[in-house]
N, CA, C and O atoms as a MOPAC input file, in Angstrom:
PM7 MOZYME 1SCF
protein

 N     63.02500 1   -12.19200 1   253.11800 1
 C     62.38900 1   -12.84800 1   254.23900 1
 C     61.84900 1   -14.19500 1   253.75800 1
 O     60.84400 1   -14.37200 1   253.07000 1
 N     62.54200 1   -14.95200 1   254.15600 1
 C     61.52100 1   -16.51500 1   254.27700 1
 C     60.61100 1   -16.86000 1   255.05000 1
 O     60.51200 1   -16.90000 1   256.27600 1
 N     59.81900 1   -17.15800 1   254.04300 1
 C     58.11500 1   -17.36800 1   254.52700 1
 C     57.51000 1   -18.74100 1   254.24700 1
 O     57.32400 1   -19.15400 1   253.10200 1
 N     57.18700 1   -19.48700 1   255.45100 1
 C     56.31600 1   -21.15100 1   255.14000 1
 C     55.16500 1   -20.94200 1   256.56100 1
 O     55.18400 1   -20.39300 1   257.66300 1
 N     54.13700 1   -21.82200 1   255.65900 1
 C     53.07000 1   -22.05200 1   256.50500 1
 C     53.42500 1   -23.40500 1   257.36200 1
 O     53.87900 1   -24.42400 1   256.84300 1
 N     53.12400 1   -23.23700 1   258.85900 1
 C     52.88600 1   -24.65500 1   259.28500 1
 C     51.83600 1   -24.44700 1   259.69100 1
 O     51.10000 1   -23.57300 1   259.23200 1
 N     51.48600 1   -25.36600 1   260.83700 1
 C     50.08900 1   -26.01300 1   261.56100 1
 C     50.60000 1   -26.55800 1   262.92100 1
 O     51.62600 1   -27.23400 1   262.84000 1
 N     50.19600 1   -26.42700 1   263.85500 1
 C     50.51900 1   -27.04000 1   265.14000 1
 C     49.66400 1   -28.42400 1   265.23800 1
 O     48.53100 1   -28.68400 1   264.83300 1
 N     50.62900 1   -29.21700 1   265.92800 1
 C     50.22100 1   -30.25400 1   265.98500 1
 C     49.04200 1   -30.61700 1   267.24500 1
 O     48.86700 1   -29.75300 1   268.10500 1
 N     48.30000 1   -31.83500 1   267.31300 1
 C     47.24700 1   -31.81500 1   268.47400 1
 C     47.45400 1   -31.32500 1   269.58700 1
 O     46.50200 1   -30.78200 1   270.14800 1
 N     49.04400 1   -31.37700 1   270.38800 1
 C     49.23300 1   -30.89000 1   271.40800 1
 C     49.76500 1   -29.62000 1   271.34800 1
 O     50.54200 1   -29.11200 1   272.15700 1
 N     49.27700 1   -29.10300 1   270.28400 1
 C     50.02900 1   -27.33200 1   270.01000 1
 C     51.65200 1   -27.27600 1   269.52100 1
 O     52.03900 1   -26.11800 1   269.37000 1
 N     52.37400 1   -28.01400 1   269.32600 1
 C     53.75400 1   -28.02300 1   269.10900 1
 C     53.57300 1   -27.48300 1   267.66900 1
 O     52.42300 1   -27.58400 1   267.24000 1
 N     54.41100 1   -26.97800 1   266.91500 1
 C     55.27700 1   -25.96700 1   265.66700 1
 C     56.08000 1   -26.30300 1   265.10500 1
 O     56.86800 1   -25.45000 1   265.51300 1
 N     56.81400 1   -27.03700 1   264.24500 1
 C     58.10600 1   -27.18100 1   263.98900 1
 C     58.83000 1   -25.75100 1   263.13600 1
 O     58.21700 1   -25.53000 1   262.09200 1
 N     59.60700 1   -25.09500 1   263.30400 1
 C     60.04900 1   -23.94200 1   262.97400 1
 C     60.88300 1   -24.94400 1   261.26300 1
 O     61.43800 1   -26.04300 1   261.29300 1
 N     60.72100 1   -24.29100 1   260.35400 1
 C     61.26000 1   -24.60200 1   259.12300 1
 C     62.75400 1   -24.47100 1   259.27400 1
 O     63.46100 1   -23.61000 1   259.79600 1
 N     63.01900 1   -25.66300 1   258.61300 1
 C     64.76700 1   -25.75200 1   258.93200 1
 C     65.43200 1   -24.58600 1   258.28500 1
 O     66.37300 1   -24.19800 1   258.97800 1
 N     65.21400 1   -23.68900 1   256.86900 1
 C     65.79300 1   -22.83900 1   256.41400 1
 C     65.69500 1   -21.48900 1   257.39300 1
 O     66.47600 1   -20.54300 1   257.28900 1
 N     64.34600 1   -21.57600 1   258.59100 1
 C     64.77700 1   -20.49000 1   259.54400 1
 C     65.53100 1   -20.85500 1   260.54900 1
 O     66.40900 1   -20.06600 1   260.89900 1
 N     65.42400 1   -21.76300 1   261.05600 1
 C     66.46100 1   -22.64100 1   262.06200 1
 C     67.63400 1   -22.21000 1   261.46400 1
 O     68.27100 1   -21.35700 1   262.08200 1
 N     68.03500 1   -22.57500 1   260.48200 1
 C     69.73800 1   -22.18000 1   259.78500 1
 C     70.10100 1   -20.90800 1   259.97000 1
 O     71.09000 1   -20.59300 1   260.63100 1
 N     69.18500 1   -19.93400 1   259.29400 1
 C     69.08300 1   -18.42900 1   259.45600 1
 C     69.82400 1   -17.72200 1   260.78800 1
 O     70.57300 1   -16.74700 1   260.83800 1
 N     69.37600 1   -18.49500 1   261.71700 1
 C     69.04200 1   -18.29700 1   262.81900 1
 C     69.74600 1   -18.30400 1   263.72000 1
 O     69.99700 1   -17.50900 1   264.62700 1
 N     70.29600 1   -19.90200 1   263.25500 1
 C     71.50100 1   -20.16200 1   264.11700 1
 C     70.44700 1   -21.10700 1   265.27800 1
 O     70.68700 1   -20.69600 1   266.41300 1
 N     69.45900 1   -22.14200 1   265.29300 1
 C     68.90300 1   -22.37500 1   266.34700 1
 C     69.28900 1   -23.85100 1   266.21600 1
 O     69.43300 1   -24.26700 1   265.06600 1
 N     69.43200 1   -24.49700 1   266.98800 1
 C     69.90600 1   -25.55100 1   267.52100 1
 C     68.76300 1   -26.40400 1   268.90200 1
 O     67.94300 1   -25.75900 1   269.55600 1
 N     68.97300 1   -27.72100 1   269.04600 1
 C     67.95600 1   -28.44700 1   269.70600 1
 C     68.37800 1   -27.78800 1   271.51500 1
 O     67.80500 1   -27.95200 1   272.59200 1
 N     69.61500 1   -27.03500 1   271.12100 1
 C     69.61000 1   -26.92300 1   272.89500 1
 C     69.38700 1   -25.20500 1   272.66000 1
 O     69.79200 1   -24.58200 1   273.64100 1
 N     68.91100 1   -24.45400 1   271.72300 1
 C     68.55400 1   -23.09800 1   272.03000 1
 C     67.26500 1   -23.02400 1   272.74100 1
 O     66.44100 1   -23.93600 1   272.67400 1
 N     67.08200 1   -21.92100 1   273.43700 1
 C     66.27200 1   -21.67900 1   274.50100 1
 C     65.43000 1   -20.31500 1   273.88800 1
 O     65.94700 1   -19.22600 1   273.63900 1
 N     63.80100 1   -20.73100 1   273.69400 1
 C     63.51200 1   -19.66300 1   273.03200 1
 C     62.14100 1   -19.28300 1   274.57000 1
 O     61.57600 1   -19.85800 1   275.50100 1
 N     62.22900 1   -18.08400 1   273.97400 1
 C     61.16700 1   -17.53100 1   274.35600 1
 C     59.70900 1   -17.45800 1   273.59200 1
 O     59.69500 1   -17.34900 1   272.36600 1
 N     58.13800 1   -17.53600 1   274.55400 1
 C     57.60000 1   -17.28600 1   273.43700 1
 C     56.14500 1   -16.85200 1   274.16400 1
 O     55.62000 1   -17.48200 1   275.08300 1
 N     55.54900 1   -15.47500 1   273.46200 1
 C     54.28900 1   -15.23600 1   274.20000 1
 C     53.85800 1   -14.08100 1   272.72200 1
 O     54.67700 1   -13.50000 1   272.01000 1
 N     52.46000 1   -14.03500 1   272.62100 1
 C     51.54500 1   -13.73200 1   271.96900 1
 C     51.61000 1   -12.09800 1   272.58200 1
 O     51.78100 1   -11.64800 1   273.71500 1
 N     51.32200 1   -11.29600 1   270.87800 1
 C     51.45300 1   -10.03100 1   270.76400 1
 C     50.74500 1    -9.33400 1   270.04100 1
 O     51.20200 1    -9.45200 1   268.90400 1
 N     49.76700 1    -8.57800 1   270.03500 1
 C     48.59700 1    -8.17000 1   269.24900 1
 C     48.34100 1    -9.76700 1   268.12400 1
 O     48.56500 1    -9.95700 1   266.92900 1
 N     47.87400 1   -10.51600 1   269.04700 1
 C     47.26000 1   -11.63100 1   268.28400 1
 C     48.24200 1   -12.23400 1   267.55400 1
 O     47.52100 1   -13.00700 1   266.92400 1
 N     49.50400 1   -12.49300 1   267.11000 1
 C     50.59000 1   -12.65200 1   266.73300 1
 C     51.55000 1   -13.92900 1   267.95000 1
 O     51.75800 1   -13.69800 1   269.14100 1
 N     51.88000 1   -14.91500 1   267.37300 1
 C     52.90700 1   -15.82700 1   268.42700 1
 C     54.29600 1   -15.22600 1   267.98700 1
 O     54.72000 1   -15.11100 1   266.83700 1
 N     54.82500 1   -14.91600 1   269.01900 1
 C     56.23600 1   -14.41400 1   268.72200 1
 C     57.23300 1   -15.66700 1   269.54100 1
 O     56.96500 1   -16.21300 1   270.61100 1
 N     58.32200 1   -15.87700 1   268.74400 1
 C     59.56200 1   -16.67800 1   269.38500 1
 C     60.59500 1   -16.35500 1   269.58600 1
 O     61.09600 1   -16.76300 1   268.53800 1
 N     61.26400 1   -15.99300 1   270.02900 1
 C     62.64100 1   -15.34600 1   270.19400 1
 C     63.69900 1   -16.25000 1   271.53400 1
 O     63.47000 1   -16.68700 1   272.66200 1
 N     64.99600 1   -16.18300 1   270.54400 1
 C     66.14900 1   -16.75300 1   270.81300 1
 C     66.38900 1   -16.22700 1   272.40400 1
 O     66.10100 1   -15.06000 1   272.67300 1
 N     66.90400 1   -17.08900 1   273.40900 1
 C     67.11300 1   -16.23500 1   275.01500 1
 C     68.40600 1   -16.60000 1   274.76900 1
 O     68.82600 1   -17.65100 1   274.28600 1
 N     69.18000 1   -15.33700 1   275.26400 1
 C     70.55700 1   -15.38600 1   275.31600 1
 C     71.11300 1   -16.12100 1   276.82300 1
 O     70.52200 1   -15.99800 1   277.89600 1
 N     72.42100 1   -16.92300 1   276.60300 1
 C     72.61800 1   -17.34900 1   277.96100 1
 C     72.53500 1   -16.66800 1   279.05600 1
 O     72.20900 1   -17.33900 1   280.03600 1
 N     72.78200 1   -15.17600 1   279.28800 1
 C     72.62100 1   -14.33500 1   280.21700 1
 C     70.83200 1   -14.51500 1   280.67600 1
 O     70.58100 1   -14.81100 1   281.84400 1
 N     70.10900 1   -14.38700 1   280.04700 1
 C     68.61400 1   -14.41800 1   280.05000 1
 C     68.15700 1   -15.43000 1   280.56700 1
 O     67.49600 1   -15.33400 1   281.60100 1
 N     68.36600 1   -16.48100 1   280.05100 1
 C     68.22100 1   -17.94000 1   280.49100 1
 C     68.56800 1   -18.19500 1   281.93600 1
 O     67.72400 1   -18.70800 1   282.67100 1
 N     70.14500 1   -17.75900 1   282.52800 1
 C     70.47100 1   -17.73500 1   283.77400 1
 C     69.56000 1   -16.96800 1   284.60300 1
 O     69.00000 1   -17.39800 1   285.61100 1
 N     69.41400 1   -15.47700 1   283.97500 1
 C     68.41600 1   -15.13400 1   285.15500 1
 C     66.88700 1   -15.50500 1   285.16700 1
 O     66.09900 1   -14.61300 1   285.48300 1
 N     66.51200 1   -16.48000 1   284.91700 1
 C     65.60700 1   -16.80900 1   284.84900 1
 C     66.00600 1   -17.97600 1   285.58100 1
 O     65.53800 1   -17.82500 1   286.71000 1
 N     66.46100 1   -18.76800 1   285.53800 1
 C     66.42800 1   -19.70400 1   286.61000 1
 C     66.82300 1   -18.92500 1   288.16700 1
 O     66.43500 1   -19.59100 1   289.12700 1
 N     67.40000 1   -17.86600 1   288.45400 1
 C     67.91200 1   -17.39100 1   289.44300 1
 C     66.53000 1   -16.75400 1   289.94000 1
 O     66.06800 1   -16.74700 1   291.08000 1
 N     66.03200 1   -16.25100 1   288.82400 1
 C     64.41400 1   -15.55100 1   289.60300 1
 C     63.70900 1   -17.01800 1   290.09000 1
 O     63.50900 1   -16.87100 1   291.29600 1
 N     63.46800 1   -17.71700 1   289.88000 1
 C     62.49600 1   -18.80000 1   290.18800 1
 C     62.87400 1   -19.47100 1   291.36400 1
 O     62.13600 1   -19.68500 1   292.32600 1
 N     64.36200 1   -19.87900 1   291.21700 1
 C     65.23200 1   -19.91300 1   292.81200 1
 C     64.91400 1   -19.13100 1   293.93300 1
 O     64.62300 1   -19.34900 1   295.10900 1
 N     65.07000 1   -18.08800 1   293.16100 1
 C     65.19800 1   -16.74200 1   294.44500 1
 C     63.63300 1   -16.57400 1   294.98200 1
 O     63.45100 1   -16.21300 1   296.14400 1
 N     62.23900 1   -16.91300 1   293.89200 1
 C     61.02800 1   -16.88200 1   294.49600 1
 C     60.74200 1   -18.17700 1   295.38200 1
 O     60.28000 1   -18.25300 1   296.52000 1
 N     61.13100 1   -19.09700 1   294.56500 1
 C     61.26000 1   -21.00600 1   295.77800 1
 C     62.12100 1   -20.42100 1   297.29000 1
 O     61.77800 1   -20.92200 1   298.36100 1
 N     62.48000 1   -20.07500 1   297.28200 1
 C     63.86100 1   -20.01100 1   298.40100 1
 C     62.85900 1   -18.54700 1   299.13800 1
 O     63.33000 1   -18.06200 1   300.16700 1
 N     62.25800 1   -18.26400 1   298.88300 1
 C     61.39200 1   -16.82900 1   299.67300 1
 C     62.40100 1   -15.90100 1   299.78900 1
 O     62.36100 1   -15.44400 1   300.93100 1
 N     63.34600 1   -15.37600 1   299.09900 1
 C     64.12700 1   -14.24400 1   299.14100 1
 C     63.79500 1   -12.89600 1   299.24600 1
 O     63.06000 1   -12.49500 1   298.34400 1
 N     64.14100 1   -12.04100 1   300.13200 1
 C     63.53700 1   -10.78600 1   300.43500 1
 C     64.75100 1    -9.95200 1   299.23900 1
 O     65.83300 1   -10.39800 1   298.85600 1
 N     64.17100 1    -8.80500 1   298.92300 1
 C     65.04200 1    -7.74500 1   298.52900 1
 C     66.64000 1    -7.14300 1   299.00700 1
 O     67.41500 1    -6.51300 1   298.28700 1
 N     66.80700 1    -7.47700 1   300.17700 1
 C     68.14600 1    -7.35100 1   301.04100 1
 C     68.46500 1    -8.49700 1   300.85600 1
 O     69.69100 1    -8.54500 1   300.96000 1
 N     67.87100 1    -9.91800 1   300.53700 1
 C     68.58000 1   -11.31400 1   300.64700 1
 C     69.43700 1   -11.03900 1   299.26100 1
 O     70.61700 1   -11.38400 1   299.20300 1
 N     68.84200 1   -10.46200 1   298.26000 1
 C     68.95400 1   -10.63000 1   296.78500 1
 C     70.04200 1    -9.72100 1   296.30800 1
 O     70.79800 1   -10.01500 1   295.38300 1
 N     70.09700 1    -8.28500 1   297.17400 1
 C     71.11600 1    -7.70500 1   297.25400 1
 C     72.18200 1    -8.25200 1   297.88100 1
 O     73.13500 1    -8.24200 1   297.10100 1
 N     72.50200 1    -8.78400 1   299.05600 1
 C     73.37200 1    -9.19600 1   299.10500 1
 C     74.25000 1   -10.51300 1   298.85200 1
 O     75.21100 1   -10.89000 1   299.52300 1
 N     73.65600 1   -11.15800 1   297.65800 1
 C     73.51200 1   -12.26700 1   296.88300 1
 C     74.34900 1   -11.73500 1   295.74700 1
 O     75.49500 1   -12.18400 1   295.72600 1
 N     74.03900 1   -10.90600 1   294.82900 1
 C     74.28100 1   -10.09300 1   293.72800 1
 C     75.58800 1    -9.32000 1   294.19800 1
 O     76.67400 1    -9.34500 1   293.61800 1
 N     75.36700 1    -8.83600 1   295.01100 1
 C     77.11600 1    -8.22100 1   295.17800 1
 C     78.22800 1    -9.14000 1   295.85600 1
 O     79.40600 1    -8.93800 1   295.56200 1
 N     77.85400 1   -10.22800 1   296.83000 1
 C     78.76900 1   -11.00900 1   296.83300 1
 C     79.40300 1   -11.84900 1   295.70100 1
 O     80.51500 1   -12.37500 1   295.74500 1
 N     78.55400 1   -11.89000 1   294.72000 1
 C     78.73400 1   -12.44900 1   293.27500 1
 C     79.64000 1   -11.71700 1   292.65200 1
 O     80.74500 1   -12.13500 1   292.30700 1
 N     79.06800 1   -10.21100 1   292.42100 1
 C     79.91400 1    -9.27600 1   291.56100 1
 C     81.14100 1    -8.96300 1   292.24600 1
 O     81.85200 1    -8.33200 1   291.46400 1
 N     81.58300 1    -9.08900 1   293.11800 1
 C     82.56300 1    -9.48800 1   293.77600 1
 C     83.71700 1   -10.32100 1   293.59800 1
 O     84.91900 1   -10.08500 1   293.47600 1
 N     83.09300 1   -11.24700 1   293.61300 1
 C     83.46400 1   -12.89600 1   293.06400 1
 C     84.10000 1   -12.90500 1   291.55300 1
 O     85.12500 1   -13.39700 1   291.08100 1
 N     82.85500 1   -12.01800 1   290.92900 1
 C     83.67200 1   -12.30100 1   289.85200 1
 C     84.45200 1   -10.99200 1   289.73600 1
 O     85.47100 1   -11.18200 1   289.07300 1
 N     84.33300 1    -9.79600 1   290.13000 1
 C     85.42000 1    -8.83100 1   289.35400 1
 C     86.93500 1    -9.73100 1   290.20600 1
 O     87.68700 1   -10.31900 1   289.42900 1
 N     87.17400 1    -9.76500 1   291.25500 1
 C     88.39500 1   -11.09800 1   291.29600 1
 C     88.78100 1   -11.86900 1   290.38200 1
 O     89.97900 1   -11.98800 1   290.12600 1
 N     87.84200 1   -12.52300 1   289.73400 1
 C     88.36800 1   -13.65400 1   288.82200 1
 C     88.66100 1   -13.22000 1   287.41700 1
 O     89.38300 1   -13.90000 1   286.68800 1
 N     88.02100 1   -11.91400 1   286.96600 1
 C     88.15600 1   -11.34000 1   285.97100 1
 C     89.78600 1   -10.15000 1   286.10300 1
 O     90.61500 1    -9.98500 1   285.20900 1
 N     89.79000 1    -9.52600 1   287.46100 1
 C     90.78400 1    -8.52400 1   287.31700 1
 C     91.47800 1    -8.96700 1   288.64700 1
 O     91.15500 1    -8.43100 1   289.70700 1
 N     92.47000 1    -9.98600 1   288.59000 1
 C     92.89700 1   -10.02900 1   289.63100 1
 C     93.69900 1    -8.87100 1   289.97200 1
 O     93.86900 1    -8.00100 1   289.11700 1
 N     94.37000 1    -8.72800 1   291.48500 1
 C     95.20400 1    -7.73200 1   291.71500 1
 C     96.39600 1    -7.67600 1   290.81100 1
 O     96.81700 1    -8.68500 1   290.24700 1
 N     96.98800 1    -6.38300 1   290.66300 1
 C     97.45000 1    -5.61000 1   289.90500 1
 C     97.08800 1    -5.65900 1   288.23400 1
 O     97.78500 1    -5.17500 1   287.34200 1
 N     96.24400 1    -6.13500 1   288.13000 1
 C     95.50700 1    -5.64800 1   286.24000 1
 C     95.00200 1    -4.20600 1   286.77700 1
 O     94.43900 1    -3.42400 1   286.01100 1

């Protein structure tokens, strides 16, 4: 395990040490997550799936979407895509 101390800067920012960045695989366009856990800051990598629904929840709360709007949102989708994934006769 690689281990370095930082310090946040005046406006709270972190720079994550480049040898965990490498580790890691994190890049200036990865999308992390990050919230405090028995007193502990945790960061974690959001996978593109994660990331999408997260903009789709925030949409779907802006846009006042009811539970039936959202269902039938989600299956016209899954729809959409099992088509594009299995067209007829696969």
């Amino acid at each position: 395990m690689h281990v370095e101390f930082v310090s946040p800067t005046p406006k709270g920012q972190v720079t994550i040490p480049k040898p965990i960045r490498d580790a890691l695989g994190l890049t200036p366009k990865t999308k992390l997550r990050v919230y405090a856990d028995r007193g502990r800051v945790v960061l974690e990598p959001v996978s593109p799936l994660d990331s999408l629904l997260e903009e789709l929840e925030a949409e779907a709360r802006q846009k006042g979407y009811t539970r039936e709007d959202l269902e039938r949102e989600v299956e016209a989708v899954r729809e959409q895509l099992i088509k594009k994934l299995y067209p007829a006769g696969d």
